[in-house]
C-alpha positions as a Markdown table, in Angstrom:
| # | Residue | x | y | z |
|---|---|---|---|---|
| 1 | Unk | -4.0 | 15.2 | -26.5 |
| 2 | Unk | -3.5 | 12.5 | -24.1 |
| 3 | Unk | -6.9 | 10.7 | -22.9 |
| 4 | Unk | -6.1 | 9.7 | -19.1 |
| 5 | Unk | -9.5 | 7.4 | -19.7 |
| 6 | Unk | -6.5 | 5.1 | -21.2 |
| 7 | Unk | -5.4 | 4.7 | -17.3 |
| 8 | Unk | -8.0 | 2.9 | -16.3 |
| 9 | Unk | -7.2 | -0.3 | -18.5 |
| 10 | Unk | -4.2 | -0.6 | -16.0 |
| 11 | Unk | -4.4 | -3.4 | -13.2 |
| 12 | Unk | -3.5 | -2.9 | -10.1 |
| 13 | Unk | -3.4 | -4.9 | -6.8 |
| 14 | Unk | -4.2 | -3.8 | -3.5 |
| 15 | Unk | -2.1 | -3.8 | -0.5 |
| 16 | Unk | -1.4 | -2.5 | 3.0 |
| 17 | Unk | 1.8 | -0.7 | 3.8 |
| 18 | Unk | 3.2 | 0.1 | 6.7 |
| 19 | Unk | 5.9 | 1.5 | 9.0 |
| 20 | Unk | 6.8 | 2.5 | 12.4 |
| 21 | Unk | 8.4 | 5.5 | 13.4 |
| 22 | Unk | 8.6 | 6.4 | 17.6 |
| 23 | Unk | 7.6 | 2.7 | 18.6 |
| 24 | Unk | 3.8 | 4.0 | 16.9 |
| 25 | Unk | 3.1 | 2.0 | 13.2 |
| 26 | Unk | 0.9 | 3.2 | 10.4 |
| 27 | Unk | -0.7 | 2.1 | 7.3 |
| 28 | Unk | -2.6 | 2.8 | 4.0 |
| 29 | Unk | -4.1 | 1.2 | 1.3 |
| 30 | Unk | -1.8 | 1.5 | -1.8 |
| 31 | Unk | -1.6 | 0.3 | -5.2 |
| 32 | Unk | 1.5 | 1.5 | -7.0 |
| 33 | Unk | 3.4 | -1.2 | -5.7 |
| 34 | Unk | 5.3 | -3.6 | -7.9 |
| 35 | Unk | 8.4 | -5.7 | -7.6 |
| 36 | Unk | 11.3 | -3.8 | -9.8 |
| 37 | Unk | 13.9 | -7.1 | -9.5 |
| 38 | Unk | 14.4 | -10.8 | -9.2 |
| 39 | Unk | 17.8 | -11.2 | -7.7 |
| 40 | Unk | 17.2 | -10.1 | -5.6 |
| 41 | Unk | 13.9 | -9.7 | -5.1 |
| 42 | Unk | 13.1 | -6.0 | -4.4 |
| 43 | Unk | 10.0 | -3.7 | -4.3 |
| 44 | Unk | 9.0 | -0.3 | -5.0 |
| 45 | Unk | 5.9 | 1.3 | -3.5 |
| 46 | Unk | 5.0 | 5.1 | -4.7 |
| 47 | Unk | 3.1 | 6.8 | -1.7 |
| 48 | Unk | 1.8 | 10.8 | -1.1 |
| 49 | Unk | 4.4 | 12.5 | 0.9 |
| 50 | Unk | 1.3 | 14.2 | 2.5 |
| 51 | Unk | 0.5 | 10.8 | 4.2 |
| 52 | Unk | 1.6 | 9.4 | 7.6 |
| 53 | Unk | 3.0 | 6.1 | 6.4 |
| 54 | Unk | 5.1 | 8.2 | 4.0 |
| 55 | Unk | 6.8 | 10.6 | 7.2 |
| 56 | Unk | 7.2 | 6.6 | 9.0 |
| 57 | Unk | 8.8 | 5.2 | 5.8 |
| 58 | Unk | 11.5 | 8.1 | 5.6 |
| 59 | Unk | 12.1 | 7.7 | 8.9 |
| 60 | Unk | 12.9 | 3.9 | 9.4 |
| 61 | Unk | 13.7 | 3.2 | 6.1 |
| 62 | Unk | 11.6 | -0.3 | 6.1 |
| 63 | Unk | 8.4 | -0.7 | 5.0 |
| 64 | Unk | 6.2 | -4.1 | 4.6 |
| 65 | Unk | 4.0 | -4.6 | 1.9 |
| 66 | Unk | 0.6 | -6.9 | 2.1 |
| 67 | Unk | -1.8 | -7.8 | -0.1 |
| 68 | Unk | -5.0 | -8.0 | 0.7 |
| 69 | Unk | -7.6 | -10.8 | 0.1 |
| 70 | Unk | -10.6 | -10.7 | -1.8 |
| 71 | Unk | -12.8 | -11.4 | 0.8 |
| 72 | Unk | -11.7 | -8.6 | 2.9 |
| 73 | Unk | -14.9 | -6.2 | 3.5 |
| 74 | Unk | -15.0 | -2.6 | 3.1 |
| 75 | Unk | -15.0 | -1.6 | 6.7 |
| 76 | Unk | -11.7 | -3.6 | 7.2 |
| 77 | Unk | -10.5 | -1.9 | 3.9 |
| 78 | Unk | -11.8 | 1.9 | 5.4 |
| 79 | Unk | -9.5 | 1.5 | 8.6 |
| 80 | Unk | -6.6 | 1.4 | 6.2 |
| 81 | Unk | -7.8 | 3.3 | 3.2 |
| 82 | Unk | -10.3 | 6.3 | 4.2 |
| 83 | Unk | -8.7 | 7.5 | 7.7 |
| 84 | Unk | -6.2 | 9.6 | 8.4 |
| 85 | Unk | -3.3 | 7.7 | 10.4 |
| 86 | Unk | -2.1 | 11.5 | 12.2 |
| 87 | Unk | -6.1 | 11.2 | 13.8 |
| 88 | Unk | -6.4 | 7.9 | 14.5 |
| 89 | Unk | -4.9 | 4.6 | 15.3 |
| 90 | Unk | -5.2 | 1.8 | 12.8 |
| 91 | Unk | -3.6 | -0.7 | 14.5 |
| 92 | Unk | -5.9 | -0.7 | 17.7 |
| 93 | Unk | -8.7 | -1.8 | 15.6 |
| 94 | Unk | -6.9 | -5.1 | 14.0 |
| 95 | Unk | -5.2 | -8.1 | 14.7 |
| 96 | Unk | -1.3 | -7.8 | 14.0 |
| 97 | Unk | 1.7 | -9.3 | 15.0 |
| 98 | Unk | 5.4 | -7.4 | 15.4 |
| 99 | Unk | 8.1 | -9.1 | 13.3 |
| 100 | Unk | 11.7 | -9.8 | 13.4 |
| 101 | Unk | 11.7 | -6.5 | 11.4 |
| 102 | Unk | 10.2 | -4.9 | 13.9 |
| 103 | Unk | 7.3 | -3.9 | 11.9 |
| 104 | Unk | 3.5 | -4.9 | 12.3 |
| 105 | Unk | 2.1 | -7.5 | 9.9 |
| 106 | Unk | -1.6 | -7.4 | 9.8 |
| 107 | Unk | -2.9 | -11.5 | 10.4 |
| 108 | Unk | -6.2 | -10.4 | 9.0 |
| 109 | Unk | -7.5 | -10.1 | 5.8 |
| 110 | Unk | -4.3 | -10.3 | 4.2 |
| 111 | Unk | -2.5 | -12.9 | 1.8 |
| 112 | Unk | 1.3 | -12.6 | 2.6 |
| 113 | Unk | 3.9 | -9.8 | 4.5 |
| 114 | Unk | 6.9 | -8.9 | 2.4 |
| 115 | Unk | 9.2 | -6.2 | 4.4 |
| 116 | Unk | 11.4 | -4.4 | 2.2 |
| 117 | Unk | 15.1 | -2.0 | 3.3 |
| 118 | Unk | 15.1 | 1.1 | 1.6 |
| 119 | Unk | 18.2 | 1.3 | -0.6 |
| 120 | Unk | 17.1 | 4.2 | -3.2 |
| 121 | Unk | 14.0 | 7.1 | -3.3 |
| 122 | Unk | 13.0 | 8.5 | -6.1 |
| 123 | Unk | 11.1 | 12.0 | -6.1 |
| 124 | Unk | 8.0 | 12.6 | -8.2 |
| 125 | Unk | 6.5 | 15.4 | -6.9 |
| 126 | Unk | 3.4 | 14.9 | -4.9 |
| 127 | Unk | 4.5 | 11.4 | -4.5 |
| 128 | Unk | 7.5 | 8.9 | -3.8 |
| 129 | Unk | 9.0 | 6.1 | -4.8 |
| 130 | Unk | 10.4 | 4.2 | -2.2 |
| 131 | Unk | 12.6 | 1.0 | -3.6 |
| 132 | Unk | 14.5 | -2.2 | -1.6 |
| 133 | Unk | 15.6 | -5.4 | -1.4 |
| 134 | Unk | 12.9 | -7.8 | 0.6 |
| 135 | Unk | 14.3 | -8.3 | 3.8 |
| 136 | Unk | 11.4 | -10.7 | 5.2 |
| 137 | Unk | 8.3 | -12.3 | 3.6 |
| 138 | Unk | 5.7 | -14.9 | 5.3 |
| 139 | Unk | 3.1 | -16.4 | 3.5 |
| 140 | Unk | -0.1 | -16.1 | 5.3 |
| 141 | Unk | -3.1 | -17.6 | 3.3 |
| 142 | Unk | -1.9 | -19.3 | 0.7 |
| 143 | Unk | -5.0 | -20.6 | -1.0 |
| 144 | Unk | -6.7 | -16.8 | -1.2 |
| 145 | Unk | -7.5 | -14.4 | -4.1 |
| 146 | Unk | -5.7 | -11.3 | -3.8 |
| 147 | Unk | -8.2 | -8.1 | -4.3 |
| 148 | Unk | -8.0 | -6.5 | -7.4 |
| 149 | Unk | -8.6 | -2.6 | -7.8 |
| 150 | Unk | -10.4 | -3.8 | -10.4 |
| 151 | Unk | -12.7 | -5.9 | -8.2 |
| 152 | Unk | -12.4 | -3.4 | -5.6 |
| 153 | Unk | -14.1 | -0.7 | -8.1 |
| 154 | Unk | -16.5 | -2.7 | -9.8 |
| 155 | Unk | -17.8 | -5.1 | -7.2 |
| 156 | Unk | -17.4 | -3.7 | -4.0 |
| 157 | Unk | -18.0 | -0.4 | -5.3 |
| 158 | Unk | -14.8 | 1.3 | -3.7 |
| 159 | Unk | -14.0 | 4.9 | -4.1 |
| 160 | Unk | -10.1 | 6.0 | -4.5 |
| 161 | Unk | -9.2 | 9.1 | -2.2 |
| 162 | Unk | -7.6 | 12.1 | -4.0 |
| 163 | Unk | -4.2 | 11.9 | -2.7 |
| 164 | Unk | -4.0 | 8.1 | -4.2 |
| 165 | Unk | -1.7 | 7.9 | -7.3 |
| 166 | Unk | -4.7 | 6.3 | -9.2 |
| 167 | Unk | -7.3 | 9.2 | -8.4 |
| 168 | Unk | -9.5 | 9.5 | -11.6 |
| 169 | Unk | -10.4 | 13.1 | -11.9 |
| 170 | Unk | -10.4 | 13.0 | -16.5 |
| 171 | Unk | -11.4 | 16.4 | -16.7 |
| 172 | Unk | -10.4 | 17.3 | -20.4 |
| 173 | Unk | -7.3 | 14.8 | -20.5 |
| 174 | Unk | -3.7 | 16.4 | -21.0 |
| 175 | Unk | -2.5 | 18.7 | -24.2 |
């Protein structure tokens, strides 16, 4: 038997990711994401294909990837993290700006903006992996603490929603 418990000693940042698709951007909280190379730099985000930001990533190829800080609060984090991007409009309730990229960096709450090309995607089911090259990055605060999940959980008290690639449901482990 495999006892999933043992997932919960992983550590995991937490970011917003975003796209555009129709002149119209989305975002969600994420944590799969990771950087996968050095030269060049590239990153891989894993995202439910059931979510907005997913249909957005598919269709523009580019996504941008931003950490957020430790100081950001939970009703910033809920805009991003707890509502459904196909029922409302994340953007209208935070300050952003459009890049050369042409996608939105948030200019709140966050520590950088790396915008990634999608060269390769990986199927995995409910989820998928979506891997580039960096294409743009801007530092944005660069004497914050990125949020942890970790801190997230155990500090701020967060909940993870079920589509997440980290939802904890350990019912009995797997055989």
């Amino acid at each position: 038997m495999i006892d999933l418990k043992a997932l919960a000693d992983l550590s995991y940042g937490l970011f917003i990711v975003s796209s555009y698709k129709d002149g119209k951007f989305n975002g969600l909280i994420a944590n799969s994401v990771f950087q996968v190379t050095a030269e060049p730099p590239q990153l891989a985000v894993a995202l439910n294909k059931e979510s907005l930001t997913h249909e957005y990533i598919k269709s523009s190829g580019k996504f941008c990837v931003q950490p957020l800080k430790e100081t950001a609060q939970m009703p910033f984090i809920g805009i991003f993290g707890f509502r459904k991007g196909k029922e409302f409009d994340k953007f209208s309730k935070v300050s952003y700006k459009v890049n050369t990229e042409g996608l939105a960096v948030v200019t709140e709450n966050t520590l950088a903006a790396l915008c990634v090309e999608v060269k390769q995607k990986i199927d995995l089911g409910t989820h998928t992996m979506f891997i580039g090259p960096i294409t743009f990055a801007e530092v944005l605060c660069s004497d914050c603490k990125p949020l942890t999940y970790d801190y997230y959980q155990n500090t701020l008290k967060g909940k993870t929603p079920k589509g997440a690639t980290t939802f904890k449901d350990y019912q009995g482990g797997v055989k």
